[in-house]
C-alpha positions, 0 to 999 in steps of 0.5 A: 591895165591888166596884159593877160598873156599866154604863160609859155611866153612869160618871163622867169620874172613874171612868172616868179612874180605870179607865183609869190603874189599867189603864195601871199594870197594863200599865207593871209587866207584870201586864197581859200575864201575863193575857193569856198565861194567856187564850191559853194556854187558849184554845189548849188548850181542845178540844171533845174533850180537856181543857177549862176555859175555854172551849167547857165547862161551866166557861167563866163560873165560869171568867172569873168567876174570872179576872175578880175576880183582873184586878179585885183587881190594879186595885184594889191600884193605886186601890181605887175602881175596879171593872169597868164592863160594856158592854152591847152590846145597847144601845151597839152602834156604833163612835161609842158613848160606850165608844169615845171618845177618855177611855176605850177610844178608836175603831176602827182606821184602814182600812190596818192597823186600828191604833187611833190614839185613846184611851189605848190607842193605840201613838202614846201610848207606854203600850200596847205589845202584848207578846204576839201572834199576828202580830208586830204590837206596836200594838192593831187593831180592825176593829168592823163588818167581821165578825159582828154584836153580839146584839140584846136579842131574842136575848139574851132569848131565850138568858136564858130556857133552864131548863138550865145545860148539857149533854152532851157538855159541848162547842160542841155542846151543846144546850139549854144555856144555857152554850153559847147564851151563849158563842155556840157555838149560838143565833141571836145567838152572843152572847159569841162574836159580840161579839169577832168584831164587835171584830176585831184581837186580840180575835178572837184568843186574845190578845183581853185584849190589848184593854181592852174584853175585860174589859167584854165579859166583865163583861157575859156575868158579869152575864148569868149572874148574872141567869140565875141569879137567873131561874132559882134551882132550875137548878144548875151542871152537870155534878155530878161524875164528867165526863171532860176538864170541870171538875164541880162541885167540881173545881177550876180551872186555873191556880188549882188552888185555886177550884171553880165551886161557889165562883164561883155566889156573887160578892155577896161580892167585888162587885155589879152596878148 
């Protein structure tokens, strides 16, 4: 089983290892498969039609599944590896140790926002953005520029709500939990705020195109697993009968074949240290 831990304290092994697990990915095309199917959602999300993972009660059940089956691929190449988390509360500059050159690499320079550091830069021949949204096949960041990363405070504050979610079920509910910590409302925007902070790609639809993506979201994961061990009497919701939202024991696109009811336990694929 899986140990998720938080990336400042990985080893230069284990973060070596995540790192050539997820330069495989891209190399065999597993890599930009995800990001198309994050994109595809993305776009067809609506507050008032279908919705599953995004701007729904599905959103964290939904990147929780979507998150196991990116780490499952990695772990058929290397099976020591598992997803680091980055906790943004705490490591919240452009030079925190997620950004050196042995791991994410840095910010993108100022004319095109190019990253030119790391693993991920174009220069090094390995990360070719395949799927965009403006034709440019190099990965952008612009950290700072836009938005600004939850501090502990307003975290704390999202992580004390009673309820999971509430109608209408959409970035316009209140009192939710779900919806505080996606970022549609609340004072910090939590996960929301993070990809705006990043910029290039990761605030866009294509953000998986950007490695950090999935230690962004193993971090909202871990939120919700705390959340759920702070608040054991506070069931998912909605129950059942919900139009244009996944209830439930309603199954999930594109997998047809998991329900949120199945994600509320991951002790059986991973834990987190």
């Amino acid at each position: 089983m899986a140990v998720r831990k938080n990336q400042a304290n990985l080893t230069a092994t284990e973060k070596r290892n995540f790192v050539n697990a997820v330069l495989e990915l891209k190399r065999t095309g597993v890599y930009d498969g995800f990001v198309r199917t994050h994109n595809e959602f993305i776009m067809s999300d609506t507050d008032n039609g279908d919705r599953v993972g995004h701007r729904s009660p599905s959103f964290l059940p939904w990147h929780r599944r979507f998150l196991i089956q990116f780490e499952q691929e990695l772990q058929k190449i290397d099976s020591s590896v598992a997803l680091p988390y980055w906790d943004w509360t705490v490591d919240r500059t452009a030079n925190a140790s997620i950004f050196g050159a042995d791991f994410m690499g840095g910010n993108g320079r100022s004319r095109d926002a190019q990253v030119t550091t790391g693993p991920f830069a174009y220069s090094t021949g390995k990360w070719t953005i395949n799927v965009s949204v403006d034709n440019r096949n190099f990965l952008q960041r612009e950290m700072g520029a836009a938005g600004t990363l939850p501090t502990r405070a307003q975290v704390d504050a999202v992580m004390a709500m009673p309820v999971y979610d509430t109608a209408p079920w959409n970035s316009a509910s209140e009192g939710s939990f779900r919806n505080y910590l996606e970022g549609w409302r609340g004072q910090g925007r939590v996960h929301n705020n993070v990809h705006v902070w990043m910029g290039g790609q990761m605030a866009t639809g294509v953000s998986p195109n950007d490695p950090v993506f999935w230690l962004h979201h193993c971090h909202i994961d871990k939120l919700w697993s705390d959340w759920q061990r702070m608040h054991p009497q506070s069931a998912y919701l909605p129950a059942a009968g919900t139009a244009n939202v996944v209830d439930l024991n309603d199954t999930m696109r594109p997998w047809n074949n998991v329900t949120p009811a199945q994600m509320l336990d991951h002790s059986s694929y991973y834990t987190y240290a």
